[in-house]
C-alpha positions as CSV (number, residue, x, y, z in Angstrom):
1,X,-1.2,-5.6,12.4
2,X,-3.2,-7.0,15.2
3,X,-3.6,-10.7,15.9
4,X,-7.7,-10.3,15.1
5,X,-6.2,-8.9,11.1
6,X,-3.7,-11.7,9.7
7,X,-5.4,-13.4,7.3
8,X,-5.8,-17.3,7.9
9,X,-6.1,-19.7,5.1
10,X,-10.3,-19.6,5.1
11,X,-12.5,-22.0,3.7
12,X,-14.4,-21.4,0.3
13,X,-17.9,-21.2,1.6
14,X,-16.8,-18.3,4.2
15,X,-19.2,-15.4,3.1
16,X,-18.1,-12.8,5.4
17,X,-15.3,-12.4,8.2
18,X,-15.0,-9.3,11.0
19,X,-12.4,-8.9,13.2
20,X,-14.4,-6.1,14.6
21,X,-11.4,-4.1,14.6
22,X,-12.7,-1.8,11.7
23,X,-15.5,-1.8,9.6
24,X,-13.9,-4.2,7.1
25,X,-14.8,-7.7,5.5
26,X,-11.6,-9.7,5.3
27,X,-13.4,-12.8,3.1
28,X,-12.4,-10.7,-0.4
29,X,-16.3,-10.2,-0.9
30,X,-16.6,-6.7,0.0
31,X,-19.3,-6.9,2.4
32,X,-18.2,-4.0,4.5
33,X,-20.1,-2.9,7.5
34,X,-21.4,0.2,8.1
35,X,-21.3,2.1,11.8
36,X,-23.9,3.0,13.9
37,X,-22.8,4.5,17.1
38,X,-20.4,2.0,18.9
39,X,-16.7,2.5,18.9
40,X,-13.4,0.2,18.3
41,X,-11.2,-0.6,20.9
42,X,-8.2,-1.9,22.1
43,X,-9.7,-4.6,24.7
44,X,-10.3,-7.2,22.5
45,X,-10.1,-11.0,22.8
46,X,-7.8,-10.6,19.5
47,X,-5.8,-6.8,19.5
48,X,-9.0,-4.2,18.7
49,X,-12.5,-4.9,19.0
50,X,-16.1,-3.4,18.8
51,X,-17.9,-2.1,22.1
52,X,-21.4,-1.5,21.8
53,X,-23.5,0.5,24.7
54,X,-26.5,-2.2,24.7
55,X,-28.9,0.7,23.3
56,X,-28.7,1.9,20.0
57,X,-25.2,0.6,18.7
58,X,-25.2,-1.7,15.8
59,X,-23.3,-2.4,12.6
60,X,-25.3,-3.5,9.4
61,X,-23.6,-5.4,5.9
62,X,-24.9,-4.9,2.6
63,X,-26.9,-7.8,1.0
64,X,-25.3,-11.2,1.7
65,X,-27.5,-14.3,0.1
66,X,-28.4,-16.6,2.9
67,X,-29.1,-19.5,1.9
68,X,-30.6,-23.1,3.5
69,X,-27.8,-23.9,4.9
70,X,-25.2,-21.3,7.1
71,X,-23.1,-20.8,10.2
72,X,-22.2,-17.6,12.0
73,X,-19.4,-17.5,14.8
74,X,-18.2,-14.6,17.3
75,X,-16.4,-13.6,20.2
76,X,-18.3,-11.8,22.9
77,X,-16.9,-10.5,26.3
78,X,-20.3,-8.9,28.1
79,X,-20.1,-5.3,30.1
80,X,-22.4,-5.9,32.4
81,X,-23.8,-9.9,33.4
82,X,-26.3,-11.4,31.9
83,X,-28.6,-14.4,31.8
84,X,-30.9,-16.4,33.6
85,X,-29.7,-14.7,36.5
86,X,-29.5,-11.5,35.0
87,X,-32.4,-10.9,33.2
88,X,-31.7,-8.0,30.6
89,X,-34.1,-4.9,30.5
90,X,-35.3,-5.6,26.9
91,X,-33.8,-7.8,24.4
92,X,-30.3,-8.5,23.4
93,X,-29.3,-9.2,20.2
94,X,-25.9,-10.5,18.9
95,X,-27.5,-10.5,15.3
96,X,-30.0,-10.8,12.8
97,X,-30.4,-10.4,8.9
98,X,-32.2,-7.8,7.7
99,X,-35.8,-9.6,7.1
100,X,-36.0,-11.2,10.6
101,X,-35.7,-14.7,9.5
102,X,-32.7,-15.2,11.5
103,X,-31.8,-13.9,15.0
104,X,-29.6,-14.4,17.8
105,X,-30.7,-12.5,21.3
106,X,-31.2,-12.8,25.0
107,X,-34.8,-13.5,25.6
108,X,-37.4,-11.3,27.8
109,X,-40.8,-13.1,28.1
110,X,-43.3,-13.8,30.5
111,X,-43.9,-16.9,29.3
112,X,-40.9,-17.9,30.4
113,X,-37.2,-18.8,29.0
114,X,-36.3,-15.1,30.6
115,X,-32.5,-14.2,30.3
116,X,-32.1,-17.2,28.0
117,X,-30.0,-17.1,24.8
118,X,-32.3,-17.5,21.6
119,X,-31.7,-18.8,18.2
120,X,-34.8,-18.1,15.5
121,X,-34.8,-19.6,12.2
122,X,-37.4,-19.9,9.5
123,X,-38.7,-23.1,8.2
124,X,-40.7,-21.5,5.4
125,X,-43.5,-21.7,7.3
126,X,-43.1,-19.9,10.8
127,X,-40.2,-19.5,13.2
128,X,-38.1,-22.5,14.5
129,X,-37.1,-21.2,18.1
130,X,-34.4,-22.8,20.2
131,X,-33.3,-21.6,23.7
132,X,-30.0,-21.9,25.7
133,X,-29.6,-23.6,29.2
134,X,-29.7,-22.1,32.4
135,X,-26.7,-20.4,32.4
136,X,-25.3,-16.7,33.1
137,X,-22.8,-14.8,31.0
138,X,-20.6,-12.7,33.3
139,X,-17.9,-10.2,33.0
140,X,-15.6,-9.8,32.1
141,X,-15.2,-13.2,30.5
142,X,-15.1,-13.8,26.5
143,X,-17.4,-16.3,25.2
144,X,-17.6,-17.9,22.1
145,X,-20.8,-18.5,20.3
146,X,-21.7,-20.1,17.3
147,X,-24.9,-21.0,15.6
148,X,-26.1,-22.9,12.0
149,X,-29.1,-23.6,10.3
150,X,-29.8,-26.7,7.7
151,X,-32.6,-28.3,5.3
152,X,-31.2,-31.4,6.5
153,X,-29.6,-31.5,9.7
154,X,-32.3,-28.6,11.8
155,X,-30.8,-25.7,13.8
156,X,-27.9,-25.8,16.5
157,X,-26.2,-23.7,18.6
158,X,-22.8,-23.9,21.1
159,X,-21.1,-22.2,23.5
160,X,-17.3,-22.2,23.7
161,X,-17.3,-25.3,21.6
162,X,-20.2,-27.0,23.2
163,X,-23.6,-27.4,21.9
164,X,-26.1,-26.0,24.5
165,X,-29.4,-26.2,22.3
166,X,-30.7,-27.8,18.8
167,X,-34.3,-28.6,17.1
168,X,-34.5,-31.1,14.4
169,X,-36.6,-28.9,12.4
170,X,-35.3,-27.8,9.1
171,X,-34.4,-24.1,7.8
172,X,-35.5,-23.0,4.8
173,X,-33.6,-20.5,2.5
174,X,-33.3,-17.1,4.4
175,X,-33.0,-14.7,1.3
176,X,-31.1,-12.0,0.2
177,X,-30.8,-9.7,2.8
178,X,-28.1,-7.6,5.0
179,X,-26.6,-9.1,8.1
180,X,-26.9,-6.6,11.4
181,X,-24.7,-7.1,14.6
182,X,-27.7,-5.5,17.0
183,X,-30.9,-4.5,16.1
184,X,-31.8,-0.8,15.4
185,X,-35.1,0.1,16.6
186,X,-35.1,-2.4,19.4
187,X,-32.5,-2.2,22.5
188,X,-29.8,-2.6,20.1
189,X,-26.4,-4.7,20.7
190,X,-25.2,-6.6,23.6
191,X,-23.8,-4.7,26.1
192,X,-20.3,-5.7,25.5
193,X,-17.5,-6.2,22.9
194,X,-17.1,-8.3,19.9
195,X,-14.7,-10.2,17.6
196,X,-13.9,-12.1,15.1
197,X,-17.3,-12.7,13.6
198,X,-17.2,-15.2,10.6
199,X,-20.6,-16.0,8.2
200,X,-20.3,-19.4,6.6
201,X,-22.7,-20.5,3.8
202,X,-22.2,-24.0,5.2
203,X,-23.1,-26.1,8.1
204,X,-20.0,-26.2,9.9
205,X,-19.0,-29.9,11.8
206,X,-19.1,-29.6,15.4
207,X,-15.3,-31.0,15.1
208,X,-15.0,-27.0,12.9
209,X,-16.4,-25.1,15.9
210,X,-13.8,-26.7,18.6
211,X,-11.1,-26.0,16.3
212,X,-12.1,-21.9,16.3
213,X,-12.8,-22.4,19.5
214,X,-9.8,-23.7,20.5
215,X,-7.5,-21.8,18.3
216,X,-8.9,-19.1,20.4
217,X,-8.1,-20.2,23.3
218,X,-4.1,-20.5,22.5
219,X,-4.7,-24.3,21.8
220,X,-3.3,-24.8,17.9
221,X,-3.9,-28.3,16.0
């Protein structure tokens, strides 16, 4: 059993967790993943992991609810650089669920914010849109991301522990929808591999998203 599989004590309001060694949800709520092109491998941040070829690889959940509140975390290590300094070809997406009302991706636009990391949630109304700073992924380093939405508190989103963008606007409730890592249809996954991926039905404390972060680092509390 691989690092990425042992079961740590979890907190009640995680929804789903992916090593991203297999297609399996570890939270005990049976939101398995299902395969689409891709493949698990031994290079991981945590024993296996999942590669995806930046085109048309992608892994999709059944329905999860999202509600107005939420987190997701994950590991990514990229194949090939990118960022402001590495503009992708088309966009990148870590996620999104399954009615578009909440995406992660690197951003391609002429109006500008090209090669920065996005984070799109919806406020009932229309899109909430924050970007990332000027910075550039690059391989073959592992980067940990996390993002959360709120009624109450708006929309954040970190880096390795760090938060690198936020809007005060508040999310609304996201629906009852699947939860995609990639985006069929549309230049797919990240070029790169993933782990540990965690959905949270709560806000978690910036003091939460060190803790992963530095649990993943080898630093325990």
């Amino acid at each position: 059993m691989g690092f990425n599989t042992i079961r740590l004590t979890q907190p009640a309001s995680l929804v789903a967790y992916y090593p991203l060694d297999s297609v399996n949800d570890l939270s005990g709520n049976g939101y398995t993943l299902t395969q689409t092109s891709g493949t698990f491998t031994n290079q991981g941040k945590f024993g296996n992991c999942y590669n995806g070829d930046g085109i048309g690889t992608y892994l999709t959940s059944g329905n999860i609810v999202f509600g107005n509140t939420g987190s997701v975390t994950l590991w990514f290590k990229p194949d090939v650089n990118i960022g402001v300094g590495y503009v992708p070809a088309g966009y990148r997406y870590f996620f999104r669920n399954g009615n578009s009302l909440l995406i992660a991706r690197f951003y391609i636009a002429a109006g500008g914010h090209d090669g920065q990391l996005n984070f799109v949630c919806w406020d009932g109304v229309s899109e909430i849109n924050i970007y990332g700073d000027s910075f550039n992924y690059l391989t073959p380093i592992w980067y940990f991301m996390s993002f959360t939405w709120s009624n109450t508190s708006g929309v954040k989103m970190y880096r390795n522990g760090n938060i690198i963008a936020s809007s005060a606007t508040n999310a609304a409730a996201l629906g009852t929808t699947t939860f995609i890592l990639g985006r069929p249809g549309e230049a797919g996954l990240i070029d790169g591999s993933f782990n540990i991926c965690k959905v949270y039905n709560e806000v978690l404390t910036p003091q939460a998203i060190r803790k992963e972060y530095a649990i993943g680092v080898g630093k325990f509390y």
